[in-house]
C-alpha positions as CSV (number, residue, x, y, z in Angstrom):
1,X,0.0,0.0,0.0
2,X,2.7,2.1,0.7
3,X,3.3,1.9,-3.0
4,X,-0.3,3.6,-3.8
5,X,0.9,6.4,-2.2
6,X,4.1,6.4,-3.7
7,X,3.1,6.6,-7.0
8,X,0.0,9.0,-6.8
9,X,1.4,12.0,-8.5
10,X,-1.6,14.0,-7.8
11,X,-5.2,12.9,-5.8
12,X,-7.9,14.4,-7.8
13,X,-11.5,14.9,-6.0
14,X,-15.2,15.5,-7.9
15,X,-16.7,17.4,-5.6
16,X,-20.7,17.2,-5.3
17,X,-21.8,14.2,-7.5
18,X,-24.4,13.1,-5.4
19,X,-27.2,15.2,-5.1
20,X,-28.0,14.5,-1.7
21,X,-24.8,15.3,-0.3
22,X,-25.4,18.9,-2.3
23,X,-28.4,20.0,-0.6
24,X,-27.2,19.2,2.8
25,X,-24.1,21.6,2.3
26,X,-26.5,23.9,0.7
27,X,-24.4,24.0,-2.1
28,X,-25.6,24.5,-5.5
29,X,-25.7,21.8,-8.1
30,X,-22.5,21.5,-10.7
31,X,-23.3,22.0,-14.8
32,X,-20.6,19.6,-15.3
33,X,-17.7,18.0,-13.1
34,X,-16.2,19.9,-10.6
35,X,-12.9,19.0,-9.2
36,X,-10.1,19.9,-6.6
37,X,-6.4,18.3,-5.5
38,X,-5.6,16.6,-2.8
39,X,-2.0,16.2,-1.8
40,X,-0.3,12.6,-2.2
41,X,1.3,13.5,1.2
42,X,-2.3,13.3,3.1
43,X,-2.1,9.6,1.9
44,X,-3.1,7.2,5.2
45,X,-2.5,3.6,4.3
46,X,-4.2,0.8,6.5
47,X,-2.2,0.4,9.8
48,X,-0.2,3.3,9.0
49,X,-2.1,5.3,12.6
50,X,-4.4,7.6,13.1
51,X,-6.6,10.8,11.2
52,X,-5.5,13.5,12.9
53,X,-7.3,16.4,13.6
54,X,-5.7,19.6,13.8
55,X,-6.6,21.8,17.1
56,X,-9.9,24.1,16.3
57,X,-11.0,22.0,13.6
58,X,-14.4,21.1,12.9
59,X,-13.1,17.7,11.3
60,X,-15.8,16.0,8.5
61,X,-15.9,12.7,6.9
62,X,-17.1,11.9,3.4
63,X,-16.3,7.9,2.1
64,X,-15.4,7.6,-1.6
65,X,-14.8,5.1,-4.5
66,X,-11.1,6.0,-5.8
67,X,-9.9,5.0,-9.1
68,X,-6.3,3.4,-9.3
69,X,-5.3,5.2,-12.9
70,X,-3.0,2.6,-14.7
71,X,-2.2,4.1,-17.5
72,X,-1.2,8.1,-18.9
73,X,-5.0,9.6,-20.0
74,X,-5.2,12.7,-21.5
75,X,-8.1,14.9,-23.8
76,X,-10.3,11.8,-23.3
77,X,-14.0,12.1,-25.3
78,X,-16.9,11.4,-22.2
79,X,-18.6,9.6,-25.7
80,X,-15.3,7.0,-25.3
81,X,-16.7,4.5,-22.5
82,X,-14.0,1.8,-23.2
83,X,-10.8,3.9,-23.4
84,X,-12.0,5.7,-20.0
85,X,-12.4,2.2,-18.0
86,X,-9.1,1.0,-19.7
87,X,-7.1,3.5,-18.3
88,X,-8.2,2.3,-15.0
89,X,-5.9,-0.3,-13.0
90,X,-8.3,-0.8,-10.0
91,X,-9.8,0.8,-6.7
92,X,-9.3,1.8,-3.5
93,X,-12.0,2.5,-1.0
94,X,-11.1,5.8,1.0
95,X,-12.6,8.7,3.0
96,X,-11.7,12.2,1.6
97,X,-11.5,13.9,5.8
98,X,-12.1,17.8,5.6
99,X,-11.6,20.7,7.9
100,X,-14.9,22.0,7.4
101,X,-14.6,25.5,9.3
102,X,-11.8,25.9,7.3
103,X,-13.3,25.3,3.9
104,X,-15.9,27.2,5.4
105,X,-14.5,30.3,6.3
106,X,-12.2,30.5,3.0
107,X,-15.3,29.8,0.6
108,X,-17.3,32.9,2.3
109,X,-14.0,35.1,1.4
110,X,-13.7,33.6,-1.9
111,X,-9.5,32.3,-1.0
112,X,-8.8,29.2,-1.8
113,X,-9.5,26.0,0.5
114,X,-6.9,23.5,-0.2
115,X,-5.9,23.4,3.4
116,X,-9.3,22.4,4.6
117,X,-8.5,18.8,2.4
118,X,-4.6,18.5,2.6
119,X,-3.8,18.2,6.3
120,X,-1.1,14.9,6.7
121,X,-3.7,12.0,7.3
122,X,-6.8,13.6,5.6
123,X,-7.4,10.8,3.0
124,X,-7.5,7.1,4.6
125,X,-7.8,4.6,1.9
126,X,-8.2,0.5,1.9
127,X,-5.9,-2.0,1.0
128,X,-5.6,-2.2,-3.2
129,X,-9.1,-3.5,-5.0
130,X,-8.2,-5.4,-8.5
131,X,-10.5,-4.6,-11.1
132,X,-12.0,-7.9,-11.8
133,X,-13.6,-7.4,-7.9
134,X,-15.4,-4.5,-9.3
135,X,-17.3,-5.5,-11.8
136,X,-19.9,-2.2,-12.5
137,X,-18.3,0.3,-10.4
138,X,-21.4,2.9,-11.4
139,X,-23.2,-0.2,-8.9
140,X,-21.4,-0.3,-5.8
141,X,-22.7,-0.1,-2.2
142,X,-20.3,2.2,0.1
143,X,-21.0,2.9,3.7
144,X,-19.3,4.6,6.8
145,X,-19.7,4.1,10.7
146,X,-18.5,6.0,13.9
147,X,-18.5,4.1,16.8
148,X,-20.1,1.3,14.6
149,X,-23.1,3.7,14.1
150,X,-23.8,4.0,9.9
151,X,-23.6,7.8,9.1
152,X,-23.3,6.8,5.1
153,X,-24.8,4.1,3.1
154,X,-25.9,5.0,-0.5
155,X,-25.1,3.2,-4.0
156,X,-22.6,4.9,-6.5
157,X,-25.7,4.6,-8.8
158,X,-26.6,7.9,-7.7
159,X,-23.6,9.5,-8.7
160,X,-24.9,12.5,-11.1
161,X,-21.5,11.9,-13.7
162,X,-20.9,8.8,-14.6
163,X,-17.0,7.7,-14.8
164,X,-16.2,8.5,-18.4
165,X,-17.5,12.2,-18.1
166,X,-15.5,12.3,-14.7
167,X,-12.4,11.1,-16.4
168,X,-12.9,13.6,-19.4
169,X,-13.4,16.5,-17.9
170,X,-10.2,16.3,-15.9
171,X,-7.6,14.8,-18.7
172,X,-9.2,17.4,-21.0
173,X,-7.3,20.2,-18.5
174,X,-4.6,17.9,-16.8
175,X,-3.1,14.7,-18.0
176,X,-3.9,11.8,-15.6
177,X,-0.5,10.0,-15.1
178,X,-0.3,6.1,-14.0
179,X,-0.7,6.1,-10.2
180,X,-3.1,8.9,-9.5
181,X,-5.9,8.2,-8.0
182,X,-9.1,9.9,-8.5
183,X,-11.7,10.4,-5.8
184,X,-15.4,9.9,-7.3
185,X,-17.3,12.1,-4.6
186,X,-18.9,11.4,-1.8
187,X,-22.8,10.4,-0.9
188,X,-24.9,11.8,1.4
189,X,-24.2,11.4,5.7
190,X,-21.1,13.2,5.9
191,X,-20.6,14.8,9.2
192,X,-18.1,15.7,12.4
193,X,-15.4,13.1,13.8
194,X,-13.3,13.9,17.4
195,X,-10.5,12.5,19.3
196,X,-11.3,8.8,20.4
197,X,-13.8,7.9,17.7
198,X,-13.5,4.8,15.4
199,X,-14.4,5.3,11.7
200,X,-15.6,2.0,9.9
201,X,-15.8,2.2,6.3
202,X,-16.5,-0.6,3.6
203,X,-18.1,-1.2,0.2
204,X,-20.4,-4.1,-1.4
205,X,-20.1,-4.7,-5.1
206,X,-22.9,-7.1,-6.6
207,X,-23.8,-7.8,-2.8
208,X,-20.4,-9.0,-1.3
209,X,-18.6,-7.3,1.0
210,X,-15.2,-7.0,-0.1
211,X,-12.4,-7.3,2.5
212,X,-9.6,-5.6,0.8
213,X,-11.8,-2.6,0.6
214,X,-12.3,-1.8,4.4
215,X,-11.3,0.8,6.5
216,X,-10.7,1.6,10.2
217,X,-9.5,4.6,11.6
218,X,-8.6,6.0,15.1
219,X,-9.1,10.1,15.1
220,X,-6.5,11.0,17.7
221,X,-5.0,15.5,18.0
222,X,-2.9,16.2,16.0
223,X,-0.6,18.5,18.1
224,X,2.0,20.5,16.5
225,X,2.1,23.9,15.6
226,X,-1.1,24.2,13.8
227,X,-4.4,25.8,15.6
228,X,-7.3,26.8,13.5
229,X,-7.7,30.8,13.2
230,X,-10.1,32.6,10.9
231,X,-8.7,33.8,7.6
């Protein structure tokens, strides 16, 4: 695993692909694929410790399907199903972990808000899933527990882009490389995390639970330097 994060060049995110999750951010509903980086650094392989939070921050969590990109992608046509899935090597469940007070507070002054999504431990992700384990992946079942309560349970079905049109619009403004992973949003549930509590994650495809694709993560302080001040 400690490959995975290795060769990730760049973590790419869609952001609000589930309408669900849009309305309860309040956020409005994208024309087309929106997307944002995450650093490779906030990488958290399995066993690797815990997620954690940085002092004043409201700390969210949001499980996602991530692609495993196998091979260089670039000005791909949505229209070209088979080349998109192709250039996919296989999956990794993970859990895109956000400041949200910090995203927050820079959206309402219009700065940028990479911060609230590259914090050292802000994206936990499962042991390597080989593509033959994911047979549809616009059909698989991801959840998320805290203190084995479920917070998120909802189908990639309801994604609002499919894959291909994911994959397009971002190798149509920055080449996808072997090794990135892409992030293909999260469902609806999302919601705090503090010190002590136990995120469960996992996903079903065509009804099995698939071991290699589950999470579990300890939120412990982060300490350091850092504290949480408006911008």
């Amino acid at each position: 695993m400690a490959s995975i994060k290795a060769n990730a060049r760049k973590v790419v995110c869609i952001g609000r692909n589930y309408a669900d999750h849009i309305k309860e951010l309040n956020s409005a509903r994208p024309k087309k694929p929106f997307f944002f980086l995450k650093p490779p650094s906030s990488i958290l392989p399995p066993a690797s410790g815990s997620v954690l939070r940085p002092r004043g921050v409201n700390l969210h969590h949001e499980v996602e399907l991530a692609l495993v990109i196998g091979k260089e992608l670039r000005d791909l046509d949505a229209r070209d199903e088979e080349r998109a899935m192709d250039a996919i090597d296989g999956y990794v469940l993970s859990i895109d972990m956000t400041a949200r007070n910090v995203q927050d507070d820079a959206k309402d002054k219009g700065l940028p808000w990479s911060i609230a999504k590259g914090f050292d431990t802000f994206l936990p992700i499962s042991n390597y899933i080989s593509k033959s384990r994911i047979r549809d992946p616009h059909n698989v079942e991801l959840w998320l527990s805290v203190n084995d309560r479920i917070r998120q349970n909802a189908s990639t079905q309801l994604m609002l882009f499919s894959i291909p049109r994911q994959l397009a619009d971002i190798s149509q403004s920055m080449t996808l490389e072997k090794g990135d992973l892409v992030l293909t949003g999260t469902p609806s549930g999302v919601g705090s995390v503090v010190e002590g509590d136990i995120m469960k994650a996992g996903l079903r495809s065509g009804g099995e639970e698939l071991i290699e694709g589950m999470i579990e993560a300890k939120v412990a302080e982060k300490g350091g330097l850092y504290e949480y001040q408006q911008a």
